[in-house]
PDB file of N, CA, C, O and CB in Angstrom:
ATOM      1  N   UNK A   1     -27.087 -11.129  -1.508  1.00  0.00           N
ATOM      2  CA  UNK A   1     -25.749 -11.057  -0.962  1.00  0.00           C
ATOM      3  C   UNK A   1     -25.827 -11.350   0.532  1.00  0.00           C
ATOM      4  O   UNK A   1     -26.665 -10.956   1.343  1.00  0.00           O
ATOM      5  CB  UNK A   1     -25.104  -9.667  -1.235  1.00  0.00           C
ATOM      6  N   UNK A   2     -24.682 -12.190   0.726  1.00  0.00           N
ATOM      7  CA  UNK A   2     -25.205 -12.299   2.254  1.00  0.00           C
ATOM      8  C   UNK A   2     -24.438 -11.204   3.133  1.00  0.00           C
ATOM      9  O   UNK A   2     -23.591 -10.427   2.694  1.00  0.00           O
ATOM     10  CB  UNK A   2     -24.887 -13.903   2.931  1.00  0.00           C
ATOM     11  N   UNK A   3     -24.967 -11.299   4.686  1.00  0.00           N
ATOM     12  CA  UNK A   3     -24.249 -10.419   5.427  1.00  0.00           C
ATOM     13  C   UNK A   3     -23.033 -10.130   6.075  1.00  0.00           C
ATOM     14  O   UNK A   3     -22.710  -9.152   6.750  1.00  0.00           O
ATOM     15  CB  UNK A   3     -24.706 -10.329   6.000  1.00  0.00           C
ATOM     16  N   UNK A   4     -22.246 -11.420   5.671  1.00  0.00           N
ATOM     17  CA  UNK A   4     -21.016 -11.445   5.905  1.00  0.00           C
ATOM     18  C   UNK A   4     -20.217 -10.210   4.597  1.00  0.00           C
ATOM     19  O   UNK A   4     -19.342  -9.343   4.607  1.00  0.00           O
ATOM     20  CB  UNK A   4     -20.600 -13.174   5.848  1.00  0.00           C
ATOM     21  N   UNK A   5     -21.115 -10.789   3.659  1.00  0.00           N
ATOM     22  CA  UNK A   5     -19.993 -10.106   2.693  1.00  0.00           C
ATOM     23  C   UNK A   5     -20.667  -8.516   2.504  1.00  0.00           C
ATOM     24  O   UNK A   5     -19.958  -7.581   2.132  1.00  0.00           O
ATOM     25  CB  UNK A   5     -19.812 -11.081   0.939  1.00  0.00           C
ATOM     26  N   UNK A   6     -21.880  -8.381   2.761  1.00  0.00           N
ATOM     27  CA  UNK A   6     -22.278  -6.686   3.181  1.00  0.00           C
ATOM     28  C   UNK A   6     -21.517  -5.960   4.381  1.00  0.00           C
ATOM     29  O   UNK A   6     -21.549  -4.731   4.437  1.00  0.00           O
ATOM     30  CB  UNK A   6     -23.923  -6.579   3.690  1.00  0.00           C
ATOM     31  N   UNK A   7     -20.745  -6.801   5.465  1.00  0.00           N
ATOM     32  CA  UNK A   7     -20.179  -6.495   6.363  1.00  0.00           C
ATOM     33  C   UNK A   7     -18.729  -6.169   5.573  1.00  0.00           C
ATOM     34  O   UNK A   7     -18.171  -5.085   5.405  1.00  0.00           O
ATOM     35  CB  UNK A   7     -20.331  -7.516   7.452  1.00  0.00           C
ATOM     36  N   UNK A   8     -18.439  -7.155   5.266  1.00  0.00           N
ATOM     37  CA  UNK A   8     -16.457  -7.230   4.638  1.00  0.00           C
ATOM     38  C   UNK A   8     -16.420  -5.372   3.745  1.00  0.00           C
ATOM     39  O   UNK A   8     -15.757  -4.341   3.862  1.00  0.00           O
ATOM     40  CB  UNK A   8     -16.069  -9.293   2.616  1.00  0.00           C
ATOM     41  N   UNK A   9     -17.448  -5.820   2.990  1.00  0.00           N
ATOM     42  CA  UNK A   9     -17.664  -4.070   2.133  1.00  0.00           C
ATOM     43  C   UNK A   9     -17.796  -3.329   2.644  1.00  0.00           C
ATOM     44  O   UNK A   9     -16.766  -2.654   2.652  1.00  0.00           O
ATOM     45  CB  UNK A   9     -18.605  -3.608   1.329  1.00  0.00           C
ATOM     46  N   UNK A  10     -18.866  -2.738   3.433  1.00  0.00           N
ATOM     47  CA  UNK A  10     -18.783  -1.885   4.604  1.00  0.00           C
ATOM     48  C   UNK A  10     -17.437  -1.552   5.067  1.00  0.00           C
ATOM     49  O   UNK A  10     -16.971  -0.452   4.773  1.00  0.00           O
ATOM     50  CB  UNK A  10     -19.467  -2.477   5.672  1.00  0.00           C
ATOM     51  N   UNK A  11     -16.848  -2.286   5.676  1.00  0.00           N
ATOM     52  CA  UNK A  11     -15.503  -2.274   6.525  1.00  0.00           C
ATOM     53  C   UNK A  11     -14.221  -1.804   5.360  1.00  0.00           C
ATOM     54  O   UNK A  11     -13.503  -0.805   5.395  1.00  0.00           O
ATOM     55  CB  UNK A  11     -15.192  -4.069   7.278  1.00  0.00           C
ATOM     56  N   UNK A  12     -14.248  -2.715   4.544  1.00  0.00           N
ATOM     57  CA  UNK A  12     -13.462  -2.214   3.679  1.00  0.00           C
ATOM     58  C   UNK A  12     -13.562  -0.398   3.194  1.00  0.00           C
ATOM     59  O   UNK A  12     -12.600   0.351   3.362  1.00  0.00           O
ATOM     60  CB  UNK A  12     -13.736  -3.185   2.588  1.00  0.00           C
ATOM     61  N   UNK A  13     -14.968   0.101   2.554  1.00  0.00           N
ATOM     62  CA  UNK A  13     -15.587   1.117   2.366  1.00  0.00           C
ATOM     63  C   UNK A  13     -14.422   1.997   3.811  1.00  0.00           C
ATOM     64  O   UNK A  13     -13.454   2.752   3.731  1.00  0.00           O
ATOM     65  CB  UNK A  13     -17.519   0.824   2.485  1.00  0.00           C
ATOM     66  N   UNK A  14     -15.001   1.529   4.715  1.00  0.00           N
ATOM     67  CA  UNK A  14     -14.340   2.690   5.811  1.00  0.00           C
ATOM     68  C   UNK A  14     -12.732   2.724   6.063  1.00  0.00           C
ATOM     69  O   UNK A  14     -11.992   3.403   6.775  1.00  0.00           O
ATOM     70  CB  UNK A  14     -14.982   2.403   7.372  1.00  0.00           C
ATOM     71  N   UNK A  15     -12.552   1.676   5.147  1.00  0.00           N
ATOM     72  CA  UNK A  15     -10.706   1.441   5.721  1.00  0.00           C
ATOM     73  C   UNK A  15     -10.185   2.532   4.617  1.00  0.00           C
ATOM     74  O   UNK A  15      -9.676   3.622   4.877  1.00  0.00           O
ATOM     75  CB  UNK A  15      -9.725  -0.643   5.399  1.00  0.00           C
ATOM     76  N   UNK A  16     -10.428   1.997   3.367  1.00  0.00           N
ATOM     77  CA  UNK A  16      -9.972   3.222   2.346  1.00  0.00           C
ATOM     78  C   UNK A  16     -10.770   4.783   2.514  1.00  0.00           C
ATOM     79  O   UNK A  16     -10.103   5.732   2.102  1.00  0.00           O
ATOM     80  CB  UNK A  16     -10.329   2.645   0.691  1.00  0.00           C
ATOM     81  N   UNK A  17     -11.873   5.037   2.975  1.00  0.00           N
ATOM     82  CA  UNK A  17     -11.597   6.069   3.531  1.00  0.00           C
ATOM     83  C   UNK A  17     -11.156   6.766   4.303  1.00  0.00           C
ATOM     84  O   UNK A  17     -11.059   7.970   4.066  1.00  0.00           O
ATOM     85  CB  UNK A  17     -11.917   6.259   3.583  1.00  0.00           C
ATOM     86  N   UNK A  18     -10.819   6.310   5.280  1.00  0.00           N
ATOM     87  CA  UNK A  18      -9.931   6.878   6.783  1.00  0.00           C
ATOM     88  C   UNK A  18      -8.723   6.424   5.806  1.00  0.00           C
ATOM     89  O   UNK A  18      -8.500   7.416   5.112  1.00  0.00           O
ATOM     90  CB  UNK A  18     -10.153   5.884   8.800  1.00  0.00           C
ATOM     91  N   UNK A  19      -8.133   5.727   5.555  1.00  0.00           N
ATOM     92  CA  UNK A  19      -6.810   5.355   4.962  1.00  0.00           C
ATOM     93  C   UNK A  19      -6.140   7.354   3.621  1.00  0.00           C
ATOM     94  O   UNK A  19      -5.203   8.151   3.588  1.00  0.00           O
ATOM     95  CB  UNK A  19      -7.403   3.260   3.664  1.00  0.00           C
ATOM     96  N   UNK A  20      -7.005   7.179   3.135  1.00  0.00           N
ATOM     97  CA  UNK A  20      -7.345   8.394   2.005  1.00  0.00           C
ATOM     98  C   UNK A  20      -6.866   9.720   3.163  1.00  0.00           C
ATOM     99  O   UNK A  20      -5.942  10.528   3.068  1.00  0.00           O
ATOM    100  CB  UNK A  20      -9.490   8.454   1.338  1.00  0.00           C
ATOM    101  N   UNK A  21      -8.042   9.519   4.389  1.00  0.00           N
ATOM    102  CA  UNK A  21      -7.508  11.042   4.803  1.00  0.00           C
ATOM    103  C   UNK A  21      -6.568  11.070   5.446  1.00  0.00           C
ATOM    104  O   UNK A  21      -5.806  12.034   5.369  1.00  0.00           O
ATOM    105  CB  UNK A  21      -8.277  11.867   5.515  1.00  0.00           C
ATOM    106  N   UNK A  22      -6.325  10.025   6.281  1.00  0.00           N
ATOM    107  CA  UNK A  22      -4.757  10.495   6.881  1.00  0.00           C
ATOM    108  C   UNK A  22      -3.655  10.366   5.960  1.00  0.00           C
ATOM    109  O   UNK A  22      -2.494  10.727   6.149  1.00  0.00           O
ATOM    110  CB  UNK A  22      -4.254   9.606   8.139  1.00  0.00           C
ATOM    111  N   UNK A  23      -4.204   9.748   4.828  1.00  0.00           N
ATOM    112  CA  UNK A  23      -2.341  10.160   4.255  1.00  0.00           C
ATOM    113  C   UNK A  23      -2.602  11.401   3.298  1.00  0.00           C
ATOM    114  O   UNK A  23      -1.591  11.982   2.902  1.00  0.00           O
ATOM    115  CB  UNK A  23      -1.327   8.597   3.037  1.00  0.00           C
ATOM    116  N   UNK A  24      -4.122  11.985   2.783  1.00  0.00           N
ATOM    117  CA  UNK A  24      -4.450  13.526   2.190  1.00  0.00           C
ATOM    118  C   UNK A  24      -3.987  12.877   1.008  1.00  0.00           C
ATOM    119  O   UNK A  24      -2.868  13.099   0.545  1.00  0.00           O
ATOM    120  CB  UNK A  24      -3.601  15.139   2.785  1.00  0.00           C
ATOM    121  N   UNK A  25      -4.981  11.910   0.390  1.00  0.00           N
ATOM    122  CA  UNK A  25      -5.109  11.586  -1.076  1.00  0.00           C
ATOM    123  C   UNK A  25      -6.992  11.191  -1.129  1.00  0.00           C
ATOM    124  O   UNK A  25      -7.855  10.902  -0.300  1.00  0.00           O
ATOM    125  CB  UNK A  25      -3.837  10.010  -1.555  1.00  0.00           C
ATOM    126  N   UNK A  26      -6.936  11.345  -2.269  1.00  0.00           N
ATOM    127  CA  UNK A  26      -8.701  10.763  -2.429  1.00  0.00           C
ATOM    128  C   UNK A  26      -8.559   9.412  -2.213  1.00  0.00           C
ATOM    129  O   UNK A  26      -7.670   8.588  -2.000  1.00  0.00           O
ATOM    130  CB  UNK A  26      -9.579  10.954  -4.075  1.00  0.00           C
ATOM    131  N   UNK A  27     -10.169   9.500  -2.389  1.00  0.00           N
ATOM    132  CA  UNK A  27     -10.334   7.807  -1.718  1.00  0.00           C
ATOM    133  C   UNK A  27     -10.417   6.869  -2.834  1.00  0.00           C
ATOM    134  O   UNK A  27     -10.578   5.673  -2.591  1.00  0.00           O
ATOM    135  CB  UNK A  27     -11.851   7.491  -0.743  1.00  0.00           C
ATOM    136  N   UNK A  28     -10.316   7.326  -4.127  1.00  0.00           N
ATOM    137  CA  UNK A  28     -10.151   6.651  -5.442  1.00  0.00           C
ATOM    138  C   UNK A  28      -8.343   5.851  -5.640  1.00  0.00           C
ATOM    139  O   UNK A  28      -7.957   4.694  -5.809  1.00  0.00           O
ATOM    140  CB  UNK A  28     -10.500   8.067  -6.715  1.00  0.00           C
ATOM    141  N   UNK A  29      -7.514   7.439  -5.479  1.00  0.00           N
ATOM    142  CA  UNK A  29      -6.242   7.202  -5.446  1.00  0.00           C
ATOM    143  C   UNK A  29      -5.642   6.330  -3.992  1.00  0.00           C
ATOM    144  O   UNK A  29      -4.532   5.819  -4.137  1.00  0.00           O
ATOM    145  CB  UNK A  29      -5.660   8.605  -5.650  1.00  0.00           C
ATOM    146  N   UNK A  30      -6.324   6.146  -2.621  1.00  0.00           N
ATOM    147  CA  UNK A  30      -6.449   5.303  -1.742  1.00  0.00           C
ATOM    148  C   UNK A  30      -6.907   3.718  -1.960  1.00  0.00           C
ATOM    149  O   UNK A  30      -6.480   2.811  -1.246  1.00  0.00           O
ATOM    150  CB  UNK A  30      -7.191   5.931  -1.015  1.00  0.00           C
ATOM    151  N   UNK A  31      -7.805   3.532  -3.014  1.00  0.00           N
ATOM    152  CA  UNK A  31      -8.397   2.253  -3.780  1.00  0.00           C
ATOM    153  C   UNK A  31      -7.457   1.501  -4.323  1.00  0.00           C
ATOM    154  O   UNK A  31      -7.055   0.362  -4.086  1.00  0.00           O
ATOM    155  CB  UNK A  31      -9.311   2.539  -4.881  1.00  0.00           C
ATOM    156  N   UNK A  32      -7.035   2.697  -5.449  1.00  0.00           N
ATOM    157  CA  UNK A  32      -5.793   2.066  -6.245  1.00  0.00           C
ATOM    158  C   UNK A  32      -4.489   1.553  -5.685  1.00  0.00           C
ATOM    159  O   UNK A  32      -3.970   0.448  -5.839  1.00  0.00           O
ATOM    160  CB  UNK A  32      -5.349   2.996  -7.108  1.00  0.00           C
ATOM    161  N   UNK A  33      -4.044   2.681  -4.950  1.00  0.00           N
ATOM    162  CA  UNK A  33      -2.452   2.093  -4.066  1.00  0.00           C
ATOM    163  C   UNK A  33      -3.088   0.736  -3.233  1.00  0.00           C
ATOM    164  O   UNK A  33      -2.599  -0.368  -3.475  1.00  0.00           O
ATOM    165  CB  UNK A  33      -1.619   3.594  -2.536  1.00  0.00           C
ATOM    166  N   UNK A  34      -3.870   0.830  -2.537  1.00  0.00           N
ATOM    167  CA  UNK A  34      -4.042  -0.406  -1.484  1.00  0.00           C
ATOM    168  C   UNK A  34      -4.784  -1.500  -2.598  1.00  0.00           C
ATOM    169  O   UNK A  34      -5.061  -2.486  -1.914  1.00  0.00           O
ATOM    170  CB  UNK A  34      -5.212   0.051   0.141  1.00  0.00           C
ATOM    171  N   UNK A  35      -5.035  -1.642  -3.413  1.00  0.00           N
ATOM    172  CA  UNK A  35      -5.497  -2.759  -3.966  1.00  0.00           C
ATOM    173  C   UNK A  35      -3.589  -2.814  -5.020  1.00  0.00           C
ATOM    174  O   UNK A  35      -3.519  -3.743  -5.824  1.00  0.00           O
ATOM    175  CB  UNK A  35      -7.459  -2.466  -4.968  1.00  0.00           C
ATOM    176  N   UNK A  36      -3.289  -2.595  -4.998  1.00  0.00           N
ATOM    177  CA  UNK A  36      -2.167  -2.617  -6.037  1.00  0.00           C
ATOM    178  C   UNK A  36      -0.879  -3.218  -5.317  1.00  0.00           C
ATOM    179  O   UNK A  36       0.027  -3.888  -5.812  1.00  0.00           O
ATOM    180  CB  UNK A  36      -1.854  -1.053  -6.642  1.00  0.00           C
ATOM    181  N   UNK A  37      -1.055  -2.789  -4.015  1.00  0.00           N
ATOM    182  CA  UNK A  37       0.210  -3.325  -3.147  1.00  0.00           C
ATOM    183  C   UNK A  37      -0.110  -4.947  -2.502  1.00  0.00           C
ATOM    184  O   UNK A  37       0.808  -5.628  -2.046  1.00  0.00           O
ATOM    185  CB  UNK A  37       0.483  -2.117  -1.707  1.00  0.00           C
ATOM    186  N   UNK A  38      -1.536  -5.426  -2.547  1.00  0.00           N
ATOM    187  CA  UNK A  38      -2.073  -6.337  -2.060  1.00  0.00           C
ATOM    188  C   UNK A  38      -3.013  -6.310  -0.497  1.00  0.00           C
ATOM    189  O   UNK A  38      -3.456  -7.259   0.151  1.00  0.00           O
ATOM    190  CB  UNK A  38      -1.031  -7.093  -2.121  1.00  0.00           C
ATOM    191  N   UNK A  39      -3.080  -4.979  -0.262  1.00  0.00           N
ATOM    192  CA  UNK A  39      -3.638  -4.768   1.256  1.00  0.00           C
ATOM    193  C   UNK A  39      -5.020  -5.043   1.203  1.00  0.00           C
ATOM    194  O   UNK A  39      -5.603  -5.622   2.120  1.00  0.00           O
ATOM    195  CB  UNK A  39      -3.444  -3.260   1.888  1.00  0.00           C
ATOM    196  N   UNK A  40      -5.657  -4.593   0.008  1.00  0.00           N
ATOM    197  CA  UNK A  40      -7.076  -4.814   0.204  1.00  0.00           C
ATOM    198  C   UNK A  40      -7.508  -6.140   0.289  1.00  0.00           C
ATOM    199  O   UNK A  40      -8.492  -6.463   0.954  1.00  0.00           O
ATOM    200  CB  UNK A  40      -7.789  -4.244  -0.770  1.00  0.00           C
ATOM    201  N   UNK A  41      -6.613  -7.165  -0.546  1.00  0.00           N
ATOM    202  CA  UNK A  41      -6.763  -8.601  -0.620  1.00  0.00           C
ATOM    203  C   UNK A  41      -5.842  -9.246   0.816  1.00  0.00           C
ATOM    204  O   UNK A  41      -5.731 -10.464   0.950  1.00  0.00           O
ATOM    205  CB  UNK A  41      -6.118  -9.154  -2.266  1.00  0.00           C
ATOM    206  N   UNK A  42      -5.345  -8.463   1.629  1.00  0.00           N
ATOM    207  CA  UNK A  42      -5.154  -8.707   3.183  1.00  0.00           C
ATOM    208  C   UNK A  42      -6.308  -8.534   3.864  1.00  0.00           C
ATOM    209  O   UNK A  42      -6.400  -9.442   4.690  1.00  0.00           O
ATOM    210  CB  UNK A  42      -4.169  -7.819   3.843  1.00  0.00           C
ATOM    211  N   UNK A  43      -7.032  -7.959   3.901  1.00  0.00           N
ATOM    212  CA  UNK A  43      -8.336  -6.963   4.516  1.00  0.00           C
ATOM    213  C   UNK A  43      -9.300  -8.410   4.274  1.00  0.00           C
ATOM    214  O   UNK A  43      -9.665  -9.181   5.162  1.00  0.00           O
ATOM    215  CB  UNK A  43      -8.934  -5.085   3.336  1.00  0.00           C
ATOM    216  N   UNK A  44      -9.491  -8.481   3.275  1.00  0.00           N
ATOM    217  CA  UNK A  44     -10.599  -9.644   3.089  1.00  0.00           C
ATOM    218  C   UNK A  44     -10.174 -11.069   3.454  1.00  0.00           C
ATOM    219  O   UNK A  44     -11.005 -11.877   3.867  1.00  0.00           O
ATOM    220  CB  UNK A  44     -11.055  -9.724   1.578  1.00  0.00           C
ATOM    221  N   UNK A  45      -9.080 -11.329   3.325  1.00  0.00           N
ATOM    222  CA  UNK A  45      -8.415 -12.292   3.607  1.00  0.00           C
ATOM    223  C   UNK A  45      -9.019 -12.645   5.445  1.00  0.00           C
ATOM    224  O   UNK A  45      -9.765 -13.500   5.924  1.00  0.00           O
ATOM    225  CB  UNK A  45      -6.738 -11.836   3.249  1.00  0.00           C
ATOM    226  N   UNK A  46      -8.407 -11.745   5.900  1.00  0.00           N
ATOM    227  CA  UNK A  46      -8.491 -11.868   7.284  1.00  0.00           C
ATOM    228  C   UNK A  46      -9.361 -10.467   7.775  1.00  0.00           C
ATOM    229  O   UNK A  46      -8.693  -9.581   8.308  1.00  0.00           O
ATOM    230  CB  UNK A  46      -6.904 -12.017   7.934  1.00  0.00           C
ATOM    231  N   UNK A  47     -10.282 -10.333   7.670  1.00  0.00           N
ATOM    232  CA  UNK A  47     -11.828  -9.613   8.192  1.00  0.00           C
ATOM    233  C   UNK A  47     -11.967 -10.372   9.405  1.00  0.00           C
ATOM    234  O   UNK A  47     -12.355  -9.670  10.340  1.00  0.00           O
ATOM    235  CB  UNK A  47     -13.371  -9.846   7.091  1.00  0.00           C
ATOM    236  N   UNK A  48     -11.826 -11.254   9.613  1.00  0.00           N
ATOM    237  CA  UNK A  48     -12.115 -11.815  10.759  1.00  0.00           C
ATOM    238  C   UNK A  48     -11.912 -11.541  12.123  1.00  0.00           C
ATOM    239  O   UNK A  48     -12.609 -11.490  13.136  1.00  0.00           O
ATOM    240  CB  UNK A  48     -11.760 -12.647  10.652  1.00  0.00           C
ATOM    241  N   UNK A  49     -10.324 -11.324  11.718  1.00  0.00           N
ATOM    242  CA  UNK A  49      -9.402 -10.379  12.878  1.00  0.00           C
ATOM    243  C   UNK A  49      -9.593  -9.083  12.898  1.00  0.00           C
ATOM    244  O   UNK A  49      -9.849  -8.406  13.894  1.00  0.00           O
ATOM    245  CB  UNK A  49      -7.910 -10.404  12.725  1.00  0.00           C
ATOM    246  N   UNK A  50      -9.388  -8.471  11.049  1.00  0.00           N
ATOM    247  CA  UNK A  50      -9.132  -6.928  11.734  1.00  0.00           C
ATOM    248  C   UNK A  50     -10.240  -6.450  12.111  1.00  0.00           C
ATOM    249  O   UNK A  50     -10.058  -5.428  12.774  1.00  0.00           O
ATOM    250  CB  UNK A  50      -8.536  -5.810  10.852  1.00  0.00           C
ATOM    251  N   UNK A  51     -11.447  -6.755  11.978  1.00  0.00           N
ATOM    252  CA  UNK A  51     -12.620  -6.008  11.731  1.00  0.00           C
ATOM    253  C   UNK A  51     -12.763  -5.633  13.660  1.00  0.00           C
ATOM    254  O   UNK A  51     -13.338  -4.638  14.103  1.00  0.00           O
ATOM    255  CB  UNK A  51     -14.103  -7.126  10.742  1.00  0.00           C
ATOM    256  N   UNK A  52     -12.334  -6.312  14.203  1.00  0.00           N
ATOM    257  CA  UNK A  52     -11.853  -6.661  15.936  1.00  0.00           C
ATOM    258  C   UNK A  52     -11.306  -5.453  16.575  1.00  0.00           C
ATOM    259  O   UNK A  52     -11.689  -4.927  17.619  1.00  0.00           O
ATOM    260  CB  UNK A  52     -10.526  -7.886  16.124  1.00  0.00           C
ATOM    261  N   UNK A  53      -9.984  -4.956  15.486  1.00  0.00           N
ATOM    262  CA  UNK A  53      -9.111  -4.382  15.855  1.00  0.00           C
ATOM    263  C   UNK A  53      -9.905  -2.824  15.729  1.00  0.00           C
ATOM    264  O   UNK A  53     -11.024  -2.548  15.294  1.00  0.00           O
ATOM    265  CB  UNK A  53      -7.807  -4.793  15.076  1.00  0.00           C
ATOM    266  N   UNK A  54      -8.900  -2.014  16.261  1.00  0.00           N
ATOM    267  CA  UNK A  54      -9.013  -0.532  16.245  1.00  0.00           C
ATOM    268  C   UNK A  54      -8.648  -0.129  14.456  1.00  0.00           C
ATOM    269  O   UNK A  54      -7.771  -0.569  13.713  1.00  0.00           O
ATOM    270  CB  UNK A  54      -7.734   0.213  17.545  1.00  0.00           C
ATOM    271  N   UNK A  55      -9.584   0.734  14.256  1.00  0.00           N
ATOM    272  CA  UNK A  55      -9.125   1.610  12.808  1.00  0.00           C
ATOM    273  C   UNK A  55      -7.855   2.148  12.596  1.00  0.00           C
ATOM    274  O   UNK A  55      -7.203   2.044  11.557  1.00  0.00           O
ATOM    275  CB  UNK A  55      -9.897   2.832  12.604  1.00  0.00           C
ATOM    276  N   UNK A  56      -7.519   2.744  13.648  1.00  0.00           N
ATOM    277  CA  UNK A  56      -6.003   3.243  13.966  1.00  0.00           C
ATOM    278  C   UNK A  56      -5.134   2.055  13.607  1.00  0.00           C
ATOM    279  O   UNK A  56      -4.410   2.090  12.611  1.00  0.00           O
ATOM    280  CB  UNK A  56      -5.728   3.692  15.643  1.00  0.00           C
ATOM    281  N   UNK A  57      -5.200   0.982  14.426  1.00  0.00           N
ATOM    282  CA  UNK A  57      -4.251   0.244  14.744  1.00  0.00           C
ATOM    283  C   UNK A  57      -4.338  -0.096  13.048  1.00  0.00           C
ATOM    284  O   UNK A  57      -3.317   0.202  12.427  1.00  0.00           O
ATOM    285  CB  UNK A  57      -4.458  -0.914  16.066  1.00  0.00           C
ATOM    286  N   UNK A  58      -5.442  -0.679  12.273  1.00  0.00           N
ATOM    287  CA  UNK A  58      -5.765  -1.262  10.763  1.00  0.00           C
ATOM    288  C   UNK A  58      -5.116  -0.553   9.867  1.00  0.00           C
ATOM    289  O   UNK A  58      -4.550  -1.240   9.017  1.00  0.00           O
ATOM    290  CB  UNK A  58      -7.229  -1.236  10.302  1.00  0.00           C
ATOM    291  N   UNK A  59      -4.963   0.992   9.727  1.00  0.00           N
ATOM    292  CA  UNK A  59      -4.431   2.032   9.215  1.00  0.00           C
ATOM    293  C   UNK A  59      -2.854   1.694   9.127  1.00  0.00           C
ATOM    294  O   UNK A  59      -2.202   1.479   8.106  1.00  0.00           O
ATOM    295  CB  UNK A  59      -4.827   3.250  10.031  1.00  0.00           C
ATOM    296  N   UNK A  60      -2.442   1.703  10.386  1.00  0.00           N
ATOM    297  CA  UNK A  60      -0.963   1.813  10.427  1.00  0.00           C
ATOM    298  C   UNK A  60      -0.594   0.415   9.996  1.00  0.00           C
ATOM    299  O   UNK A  60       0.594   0.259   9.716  1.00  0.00           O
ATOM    300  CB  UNK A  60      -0.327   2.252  11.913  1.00  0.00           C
ATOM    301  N   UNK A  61      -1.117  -0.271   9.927  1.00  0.00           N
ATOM    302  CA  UNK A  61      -1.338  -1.930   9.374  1.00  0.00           C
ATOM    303  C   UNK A  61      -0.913  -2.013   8.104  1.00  0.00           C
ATOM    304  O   UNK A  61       0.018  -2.710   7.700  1.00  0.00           O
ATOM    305  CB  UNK A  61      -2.894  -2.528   9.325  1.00  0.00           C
ATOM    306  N   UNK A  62      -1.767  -1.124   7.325  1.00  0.00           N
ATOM    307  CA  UNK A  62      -1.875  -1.408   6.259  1.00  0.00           C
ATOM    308  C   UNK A  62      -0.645  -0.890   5.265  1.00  0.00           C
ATOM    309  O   UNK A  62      -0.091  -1.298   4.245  1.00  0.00           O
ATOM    310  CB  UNK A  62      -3.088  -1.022   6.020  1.00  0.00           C
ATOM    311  N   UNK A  63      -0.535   0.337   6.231  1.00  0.00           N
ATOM    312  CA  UNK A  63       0.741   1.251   5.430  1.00  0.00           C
ATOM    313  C   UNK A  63       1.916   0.751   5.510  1.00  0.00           C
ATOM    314  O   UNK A  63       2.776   0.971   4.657  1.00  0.00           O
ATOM    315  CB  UNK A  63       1.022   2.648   5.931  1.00  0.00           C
ATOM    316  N   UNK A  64       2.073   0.116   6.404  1.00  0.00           N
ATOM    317  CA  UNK A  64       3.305  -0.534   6.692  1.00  0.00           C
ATOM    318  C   UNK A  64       3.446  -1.498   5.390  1.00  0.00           C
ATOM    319  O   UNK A  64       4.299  -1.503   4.503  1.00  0.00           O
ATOM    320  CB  UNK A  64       3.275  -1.339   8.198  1.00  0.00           C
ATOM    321  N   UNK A  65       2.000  -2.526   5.649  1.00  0.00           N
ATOM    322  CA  UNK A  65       2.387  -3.318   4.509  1.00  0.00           C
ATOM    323  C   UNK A  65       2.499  -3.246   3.187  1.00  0.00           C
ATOM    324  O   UNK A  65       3.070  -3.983   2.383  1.00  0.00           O
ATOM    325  CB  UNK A  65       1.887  -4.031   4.508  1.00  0.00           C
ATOM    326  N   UNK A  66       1.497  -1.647   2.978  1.00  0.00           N
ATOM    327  CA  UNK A  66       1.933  -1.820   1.020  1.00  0.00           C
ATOM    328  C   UNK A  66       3.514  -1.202   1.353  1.00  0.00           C
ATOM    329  O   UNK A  66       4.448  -1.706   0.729  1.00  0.00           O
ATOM    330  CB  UNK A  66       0.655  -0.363  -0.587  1.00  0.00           C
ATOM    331  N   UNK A  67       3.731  -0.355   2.120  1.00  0.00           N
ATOM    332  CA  UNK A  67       5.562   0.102   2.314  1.00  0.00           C
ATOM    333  C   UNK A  67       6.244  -0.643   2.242  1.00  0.00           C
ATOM    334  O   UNK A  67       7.211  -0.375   1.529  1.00  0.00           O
ATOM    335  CB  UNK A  67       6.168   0.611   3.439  1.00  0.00           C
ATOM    336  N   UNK A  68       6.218  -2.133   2.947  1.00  0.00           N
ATOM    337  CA  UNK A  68       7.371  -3.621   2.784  1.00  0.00           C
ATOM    338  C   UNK A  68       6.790  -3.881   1.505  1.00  0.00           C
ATOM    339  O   UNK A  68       6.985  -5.088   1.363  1.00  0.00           O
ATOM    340  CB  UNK A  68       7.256  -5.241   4.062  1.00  0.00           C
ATOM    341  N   UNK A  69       6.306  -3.545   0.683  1.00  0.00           N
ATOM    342  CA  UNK A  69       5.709  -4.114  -1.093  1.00  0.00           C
ATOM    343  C   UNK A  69       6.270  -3.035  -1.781  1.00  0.00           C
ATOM    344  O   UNK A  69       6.015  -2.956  -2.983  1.00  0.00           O
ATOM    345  CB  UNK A  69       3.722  -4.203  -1.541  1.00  0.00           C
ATOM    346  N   UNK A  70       6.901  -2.282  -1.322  1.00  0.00           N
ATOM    347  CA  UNK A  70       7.409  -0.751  -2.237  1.00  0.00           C
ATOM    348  C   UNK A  70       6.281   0.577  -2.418  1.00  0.00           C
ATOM    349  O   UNK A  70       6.517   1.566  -3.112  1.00  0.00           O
ATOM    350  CB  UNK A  70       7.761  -1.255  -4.059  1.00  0.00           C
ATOM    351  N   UNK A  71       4.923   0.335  -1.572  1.00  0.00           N
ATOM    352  CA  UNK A  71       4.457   1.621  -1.625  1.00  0.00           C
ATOM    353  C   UNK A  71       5.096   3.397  -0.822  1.00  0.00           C
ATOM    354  O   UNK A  71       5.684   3.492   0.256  1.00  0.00           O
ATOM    355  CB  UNK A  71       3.190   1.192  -1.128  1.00  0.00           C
ATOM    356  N   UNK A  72       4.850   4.181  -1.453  1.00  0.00           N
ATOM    357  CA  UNK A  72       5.558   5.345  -0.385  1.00  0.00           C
ATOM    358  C   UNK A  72       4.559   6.103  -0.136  1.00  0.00           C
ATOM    359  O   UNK A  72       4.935   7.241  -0.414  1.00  0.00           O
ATOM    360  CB  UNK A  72       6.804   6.320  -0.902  1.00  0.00           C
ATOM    361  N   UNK A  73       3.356   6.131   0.277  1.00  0.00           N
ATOM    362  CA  UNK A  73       2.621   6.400   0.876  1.00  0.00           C
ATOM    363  C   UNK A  73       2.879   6.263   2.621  1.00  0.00           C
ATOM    364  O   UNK A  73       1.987   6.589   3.404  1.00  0.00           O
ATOM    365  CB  UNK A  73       1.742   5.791   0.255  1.00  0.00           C
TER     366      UNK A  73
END
């Protein structure tokens, strides 16, 4: 596997967990909503950028966007 894509996992790995605790769901039920709304396939999409950005800033990123997709998280 190369190290780009050991990096993308990694990163991902830490987004759904920080994602999980600030909204106080597991990181399974964090997997499911963000892969279901399309965020996780945002995340990989563009790793390029967020991986740049602050966790914070990625977080509130993300919620926003499964929320404009109908998540209520």
């Amino acid at each position: 596997m190369s190290k780009l894509m050991l990096d993308k996992i990694e990163y991902l790995v830490l987004l759904v967990a920080e994602f999980a605790s600030r909204s106080k769901v597991s990181e399974s039920m964090a997997y499911r909503y963000l892969s279901q709304y399309g965020a996780l396939a945002l995340c990989d999409k563009h790793y390029n950028v967020m991986h740049t950005l602050s966790v914070d800033e990625n977080i509130q990123t993300l919620r926003e966007y499964c929320q404009r997709r109908g998540g209520n998280l």
